[in-house]
C-alpha positions as CSV (number, residue, x, y, z in Angstrom):
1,X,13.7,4.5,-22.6
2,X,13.3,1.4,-24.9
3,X,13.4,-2.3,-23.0
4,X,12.4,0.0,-19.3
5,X,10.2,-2.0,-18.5
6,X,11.9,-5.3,-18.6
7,X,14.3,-4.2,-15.9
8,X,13.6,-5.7,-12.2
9,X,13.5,-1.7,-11.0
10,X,10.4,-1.0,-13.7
11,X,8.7,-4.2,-12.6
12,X,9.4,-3.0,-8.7
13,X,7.9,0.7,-9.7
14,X,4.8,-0.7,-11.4
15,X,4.1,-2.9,-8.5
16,X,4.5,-0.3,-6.1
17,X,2.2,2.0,-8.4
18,X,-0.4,-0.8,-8.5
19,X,-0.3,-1.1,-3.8
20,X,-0.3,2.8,-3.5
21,X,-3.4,2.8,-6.3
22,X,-5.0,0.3,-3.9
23,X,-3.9,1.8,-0.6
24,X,-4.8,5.4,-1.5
25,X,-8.4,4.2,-2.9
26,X,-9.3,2.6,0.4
27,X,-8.0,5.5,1.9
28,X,-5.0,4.2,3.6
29,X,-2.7,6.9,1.9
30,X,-3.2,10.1,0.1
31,X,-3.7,10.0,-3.4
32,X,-1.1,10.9,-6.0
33,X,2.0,9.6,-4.1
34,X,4.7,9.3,-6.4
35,X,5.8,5.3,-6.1
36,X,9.8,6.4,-6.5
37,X,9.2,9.1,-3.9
38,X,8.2,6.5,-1.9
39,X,10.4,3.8,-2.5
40,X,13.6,6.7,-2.4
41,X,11.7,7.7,1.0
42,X,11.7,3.8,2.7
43,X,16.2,3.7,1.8
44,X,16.7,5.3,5.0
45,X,15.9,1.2,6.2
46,X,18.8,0.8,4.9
47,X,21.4,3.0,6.2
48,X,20.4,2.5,9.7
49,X,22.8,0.5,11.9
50,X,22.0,-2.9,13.1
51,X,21.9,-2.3,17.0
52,X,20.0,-1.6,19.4
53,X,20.4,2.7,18.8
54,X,19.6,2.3,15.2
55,X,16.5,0.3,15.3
56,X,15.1,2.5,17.2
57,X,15.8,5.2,15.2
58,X,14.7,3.1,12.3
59,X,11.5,2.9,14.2
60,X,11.3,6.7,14.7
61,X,11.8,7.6,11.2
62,X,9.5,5.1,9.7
63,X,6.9,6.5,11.6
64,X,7.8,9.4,10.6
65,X,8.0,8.3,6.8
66,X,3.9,6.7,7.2
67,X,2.8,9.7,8.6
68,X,4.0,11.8,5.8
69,X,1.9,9.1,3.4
70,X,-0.9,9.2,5.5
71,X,-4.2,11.2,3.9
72,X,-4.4,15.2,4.8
């Protein structure tokens, strides 16, 4: 798509392509993690309710989200 990669969402993809690169070459993350996935994955942050039941299921389902980036 012509001028993509002059929108703030590009520029937010490429830098997330450029930390899973790093993370998944020192082994921090398997390899060939899609950075939209990802990024798609980490919105539940945002639909969780501020109180004291929601961030702890925030905390339950972003562990759940690093696990499923961890390496196999």
């Amino acid at each position: 798509m012509p001028g993509e990669h002059n929108t703030p969402r590009s520029a937010w993809a490429e830098r997330s392509a450029s930390l899973l690169d790093a993370c998944a070459a020192a082994g921090a993350v398997r390899p060939g993690l899609d950075p939209a996935d990802v990024i798609q994955l980490m919105g539940f942050l945002w639909r969780v309710s501020d109180d004291p039941r929601g961030r702890a299921q925030a905390d339950r389902l972003l562990d759940l989200a690093i696990d499923a980036l961890r390496p196999r």
